[in-house]
C-alpha positions in Angstrom: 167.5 58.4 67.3 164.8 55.6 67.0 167.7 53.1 69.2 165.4 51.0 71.0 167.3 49.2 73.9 165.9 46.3 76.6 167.3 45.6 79.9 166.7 42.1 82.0 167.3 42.4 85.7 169.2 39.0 87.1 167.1 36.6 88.7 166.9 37.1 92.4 168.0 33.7 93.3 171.4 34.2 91.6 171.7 38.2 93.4 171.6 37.0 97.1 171.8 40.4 99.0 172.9 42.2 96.0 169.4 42.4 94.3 169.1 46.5 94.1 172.5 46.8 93.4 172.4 44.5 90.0 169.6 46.0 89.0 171.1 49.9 89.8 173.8 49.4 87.1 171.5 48.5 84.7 169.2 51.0 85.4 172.2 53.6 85.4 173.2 52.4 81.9 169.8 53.2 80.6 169.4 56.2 81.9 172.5 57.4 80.1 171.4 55.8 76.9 168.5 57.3 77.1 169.9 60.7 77.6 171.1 60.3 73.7 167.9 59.5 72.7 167.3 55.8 72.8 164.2 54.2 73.6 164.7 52.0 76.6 162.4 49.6 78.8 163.3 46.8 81.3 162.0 43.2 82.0 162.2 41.1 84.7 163.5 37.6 84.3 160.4 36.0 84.2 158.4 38.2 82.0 161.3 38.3 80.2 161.1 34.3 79.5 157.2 34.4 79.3 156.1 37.4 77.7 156.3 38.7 73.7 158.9 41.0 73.3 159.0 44.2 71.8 161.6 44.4 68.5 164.8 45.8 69.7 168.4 46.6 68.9 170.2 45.8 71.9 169.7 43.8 75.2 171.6 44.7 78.4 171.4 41.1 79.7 171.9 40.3 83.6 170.1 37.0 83.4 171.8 33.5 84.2 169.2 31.0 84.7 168.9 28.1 81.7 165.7 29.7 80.3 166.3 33.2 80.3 169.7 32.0 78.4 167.4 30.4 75.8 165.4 33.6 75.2 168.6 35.8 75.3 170.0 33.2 72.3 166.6 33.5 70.6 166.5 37.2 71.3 170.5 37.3 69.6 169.5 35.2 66.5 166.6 37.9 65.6 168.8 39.9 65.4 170.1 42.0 68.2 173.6 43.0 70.4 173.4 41.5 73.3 175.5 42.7 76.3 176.4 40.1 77.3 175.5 37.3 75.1 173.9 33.8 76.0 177.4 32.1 75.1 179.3 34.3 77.5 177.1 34.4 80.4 176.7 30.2 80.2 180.6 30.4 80.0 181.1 32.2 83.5 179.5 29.1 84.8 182.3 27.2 86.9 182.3 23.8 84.7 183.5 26.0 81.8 185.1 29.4 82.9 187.7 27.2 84.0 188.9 25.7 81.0 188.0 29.7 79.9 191.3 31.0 81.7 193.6 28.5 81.1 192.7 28.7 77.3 193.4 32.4 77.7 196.5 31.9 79.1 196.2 33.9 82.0 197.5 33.2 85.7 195.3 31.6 87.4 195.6 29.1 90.7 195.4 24.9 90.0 191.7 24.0 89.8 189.8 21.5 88.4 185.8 20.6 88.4 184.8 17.2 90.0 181.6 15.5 90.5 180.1 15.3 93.7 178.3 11.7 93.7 180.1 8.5 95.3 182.4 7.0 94.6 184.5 10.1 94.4 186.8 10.1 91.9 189.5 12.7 92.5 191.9 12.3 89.8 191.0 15.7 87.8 192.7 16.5 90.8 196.0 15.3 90.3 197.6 18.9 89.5 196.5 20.1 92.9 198.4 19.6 96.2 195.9 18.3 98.3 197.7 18.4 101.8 198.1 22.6 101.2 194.7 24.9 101.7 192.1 24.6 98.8 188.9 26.3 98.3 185.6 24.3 97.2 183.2 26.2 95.2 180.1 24.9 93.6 180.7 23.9 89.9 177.8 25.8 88.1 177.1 28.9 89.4 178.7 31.6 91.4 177.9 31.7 94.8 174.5 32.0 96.1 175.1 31.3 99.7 177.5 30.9 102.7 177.9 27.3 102.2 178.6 27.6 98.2 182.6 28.2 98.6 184.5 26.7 101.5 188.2 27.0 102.7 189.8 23.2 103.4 192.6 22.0 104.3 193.4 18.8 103.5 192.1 14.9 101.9 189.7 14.5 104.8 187.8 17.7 104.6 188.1 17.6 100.9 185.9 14.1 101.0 183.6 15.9 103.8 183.1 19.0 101.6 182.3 17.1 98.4 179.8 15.1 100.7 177.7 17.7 101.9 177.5 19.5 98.5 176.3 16.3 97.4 173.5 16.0 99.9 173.0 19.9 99.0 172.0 18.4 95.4 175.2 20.4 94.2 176.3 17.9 91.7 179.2 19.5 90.5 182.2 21.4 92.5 185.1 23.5 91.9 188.5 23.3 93.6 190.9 25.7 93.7 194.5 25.9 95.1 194.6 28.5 97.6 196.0 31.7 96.3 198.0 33.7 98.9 197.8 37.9 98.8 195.7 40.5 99.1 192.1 39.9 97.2 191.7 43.1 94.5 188.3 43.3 93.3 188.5 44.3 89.5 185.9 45.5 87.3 185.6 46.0 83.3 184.1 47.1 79.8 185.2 45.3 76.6 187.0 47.6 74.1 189.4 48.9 76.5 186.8 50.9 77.5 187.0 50.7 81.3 188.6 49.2 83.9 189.5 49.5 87.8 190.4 47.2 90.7 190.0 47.7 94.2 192.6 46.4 96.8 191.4 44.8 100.2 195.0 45.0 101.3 197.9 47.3 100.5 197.8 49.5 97.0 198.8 48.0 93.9 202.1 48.9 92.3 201.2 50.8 88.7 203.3 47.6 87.2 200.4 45.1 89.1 197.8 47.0 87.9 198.4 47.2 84.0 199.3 43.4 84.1 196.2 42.7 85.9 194.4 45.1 83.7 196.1 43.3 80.5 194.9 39.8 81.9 191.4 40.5 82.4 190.9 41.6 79.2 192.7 38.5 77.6 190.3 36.6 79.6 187.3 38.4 79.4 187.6 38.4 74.8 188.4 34.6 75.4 185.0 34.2 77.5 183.3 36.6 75.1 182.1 39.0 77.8 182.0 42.9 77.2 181.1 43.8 80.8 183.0 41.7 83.9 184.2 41.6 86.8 186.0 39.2 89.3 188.4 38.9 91.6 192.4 38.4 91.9 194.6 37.9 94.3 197.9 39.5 94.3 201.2 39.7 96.1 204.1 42.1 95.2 203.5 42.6 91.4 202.3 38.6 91.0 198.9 37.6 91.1 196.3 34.9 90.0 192.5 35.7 88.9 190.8 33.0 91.5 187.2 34.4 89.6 185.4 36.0 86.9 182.1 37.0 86.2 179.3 38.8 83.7 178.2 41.9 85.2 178.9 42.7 88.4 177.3 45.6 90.0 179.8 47.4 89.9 178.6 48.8 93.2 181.9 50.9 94.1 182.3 52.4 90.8 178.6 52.5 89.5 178.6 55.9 88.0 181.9 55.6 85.7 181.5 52.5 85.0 178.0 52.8 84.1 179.1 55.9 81.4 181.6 53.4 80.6 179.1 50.5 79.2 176.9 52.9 77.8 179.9 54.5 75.3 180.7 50.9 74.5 176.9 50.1 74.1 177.1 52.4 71.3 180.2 51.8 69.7 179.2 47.9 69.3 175.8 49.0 68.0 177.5 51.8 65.3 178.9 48.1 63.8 176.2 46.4 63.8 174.2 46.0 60.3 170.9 47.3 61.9 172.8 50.4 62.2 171.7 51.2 58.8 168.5 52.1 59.7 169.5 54.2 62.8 170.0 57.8 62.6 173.2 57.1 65.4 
């Protein structure tokens, strides 16, 4: 097999505390391609941005920041699979993923992005009770600290929220009508090829889990991801996906899941034309 595979580790400033985990599930993916023969190497973000890159057939891509996005898209237009692509990784950014879910159709909670500068205007709002809990998360990115998604309650420490993200130089934020259950952690690879979800609370009915399982895949081919994560929340055999993500690390379930991608990894390259010249 002359398969020649590239992985890019997530920028550190979008992997707070979760650093070695991210890049373990890449890492664990490679090593099982490589075990069928492919040739595999990694980059880091910035040497992936910066540096010439070798010709390649696929690119396990963890990456999030703006520039490593353009190199991915440049990287995909060569030629190459990417897992997951520019377009799907930019739409797991709040201000689209979402308009993502509800274009899937899937449940989610009332939620709607606002701007953060004064005056406020809050009428993307409108849907939302705002005298019952809400959660504020920043509008672009997951989170990358403690301050980046807060519980309210309330107009007044709505206003106050919006405020300090503001100052923060947070220009955009998320709000979110609290969802009440127990949060499941869920986890998947496109393709039907994998999925699990982990409880904080008590176990899922079988019923809960296939519909969950059902809904994440609707949402994860509408946001064009093939590996994803995020989190639900559910109660009795109802629940609402309050967040969704490109690769997680799948730290709970790295060893399955990572024999998981790599299967798909190989399926998605068996279609793609450069298979031609691959003894796969």
């Amino acid at each position: 097999m002359n398969l020649r595979i590239m992985g890019v580790y997530r920028e550190a400033e979008f992997s707070p505390g979760k650093v070695k985990a991210d890049a373990a599930i890449i890492d664990a993916v490679l090593d099982q391609l490589s075990a069928v023969g492919a040739e595999t190497m990694t980059f880091d973000p910035v040497r992936f941005i910066s540096d010439p890159l070798p010709d390649v057939h696929m690119v396990l891509a963890m990456c999030q920041g703006a520039q490593a996005l353009s190199r991915l898209a440049s990287v995909e237009e060569s030629g190459a699979v990417a897992i997951n692509s520019a377009l799907a990784i930019r739409n797991c950014y709040r201000d689209l993923l979402c308009a993502g879910l509800i274009g899937a159709g899937v449940p989610v909670p009332e939620g709607a992005v606002v701007r953060t500068s004064r005056p406020l205007d809050l009428k993307p709002l409108r849907t939302l009770d705002l005298s019952s809990p809400m959660y504020v998360k920043r509008g672009d990115l997951h989170a990358l600290g403690p301050g980046d998604v807060r519980r309210i309650e309330g107009l007044d420490q709505l206003e106050a929220t919006l405020m300090r993200f503001a100052r923060r130089g947070v220009t955009m934020a998320y709000v979110q009508q609290e969802a009440v259950g127990d949060l499941v952690k869920f986890y998947g690879v496109g393709g039907g090829e994998y999925f699990s979800a982990i409880s904080a609370g008590d176990e899922m009915s079988e019923a809960a889990r296939l519909a969950l399982s059902q809904a994440a895949g609707v949402a994860a081919q509408a946001l064009g991801l093939e590996v994803w994560g995020g989190d639900a929340v559910i109660k009795g055999d109802r629940f609402s996906i309050v967040d969704f993500n490109d690769w997680p690390s799948f730290e709970r379930v790295r060893g399955e899941a990572a024999r998981a991608i790599a299967r798909r990894c190989l399926m998605l390259i068996r279609r793609h034309p450069a298979a031609r010249d691959l003894s796969l």
